[in-house]
C-alpha positions in Angstrom: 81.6 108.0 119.6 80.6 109.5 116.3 77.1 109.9 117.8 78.6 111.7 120.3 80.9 113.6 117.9 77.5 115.4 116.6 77.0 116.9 119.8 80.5 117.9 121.0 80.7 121.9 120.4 84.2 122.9 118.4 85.0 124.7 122.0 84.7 121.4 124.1 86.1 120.0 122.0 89.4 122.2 121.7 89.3 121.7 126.1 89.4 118.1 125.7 91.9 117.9 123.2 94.0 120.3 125.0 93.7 118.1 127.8 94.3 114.8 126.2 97.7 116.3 124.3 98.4 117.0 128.2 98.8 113.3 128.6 102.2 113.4 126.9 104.3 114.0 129.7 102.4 111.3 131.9 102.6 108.8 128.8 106.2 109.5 128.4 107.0 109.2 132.3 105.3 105.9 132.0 107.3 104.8 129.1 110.5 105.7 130.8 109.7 103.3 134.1 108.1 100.8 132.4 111.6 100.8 130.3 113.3 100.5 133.2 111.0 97.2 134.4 113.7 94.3 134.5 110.9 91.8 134.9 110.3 91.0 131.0 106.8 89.4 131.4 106.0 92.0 133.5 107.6 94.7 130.9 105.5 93.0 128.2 102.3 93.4 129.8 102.5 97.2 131.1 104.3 98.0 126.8 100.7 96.3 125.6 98.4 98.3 127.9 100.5 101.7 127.9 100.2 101.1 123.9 96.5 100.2 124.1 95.9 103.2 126.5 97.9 105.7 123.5 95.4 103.2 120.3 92.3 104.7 122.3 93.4 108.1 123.3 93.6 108.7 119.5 91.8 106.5 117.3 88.8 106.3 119.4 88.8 110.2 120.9 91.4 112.0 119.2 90.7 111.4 115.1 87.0 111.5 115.9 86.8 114.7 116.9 89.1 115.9 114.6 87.3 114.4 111.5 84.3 116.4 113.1 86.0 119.5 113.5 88.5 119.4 110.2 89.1 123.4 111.0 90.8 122.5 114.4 93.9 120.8 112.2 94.5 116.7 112.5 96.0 114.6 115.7 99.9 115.1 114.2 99.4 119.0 113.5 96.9 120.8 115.4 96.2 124.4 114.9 97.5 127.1 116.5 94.3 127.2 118.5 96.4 124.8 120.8 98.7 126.8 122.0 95.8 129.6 122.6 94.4 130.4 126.4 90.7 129.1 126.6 88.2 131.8 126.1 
């Protein structure tokens, strides 16, 4: 990824980490059933992936592209560029 880094633009970059912080609700909706799961082997399995799934989202895409573009804030505090509409 950090090759790629190089040649993501700080405005695709600011779309895909709008979309990724989009994945919230989804992730949290997920959480929520897979709490729900009485099935504990079953519960165990869907906790490790749902937790793998949130491991990539932001060390592999998230922290990346943030240590590329430092003026765009970190993972945990974004700038207000966030909550801007895409230009």
């Amino acid at each position: 990824m950090s090759d790629l880094n190089s040649e993501i633009s700080e405005d695709f970059a600011k779309k895909l980490l709008r979309s990724l912080y989009k994945l919230d609700s989804p992730i949290g909706a997920l959480d929520r059933l897979i709490s729900n799961t009485d099935d504990p082997d079953l519960k165990s399995s869907l906790v490790e992936i749902t937790s793998s799934l949130m491991d990539i989202t932001l060390s592999k895409l998230m922290v990346p592209i943030y240590r590329h573009h430092p003026s765009l804030g970190r993972a945990s505090e974004p700038g207000p560029w966030l909550h801007e509409d895409d230009e």
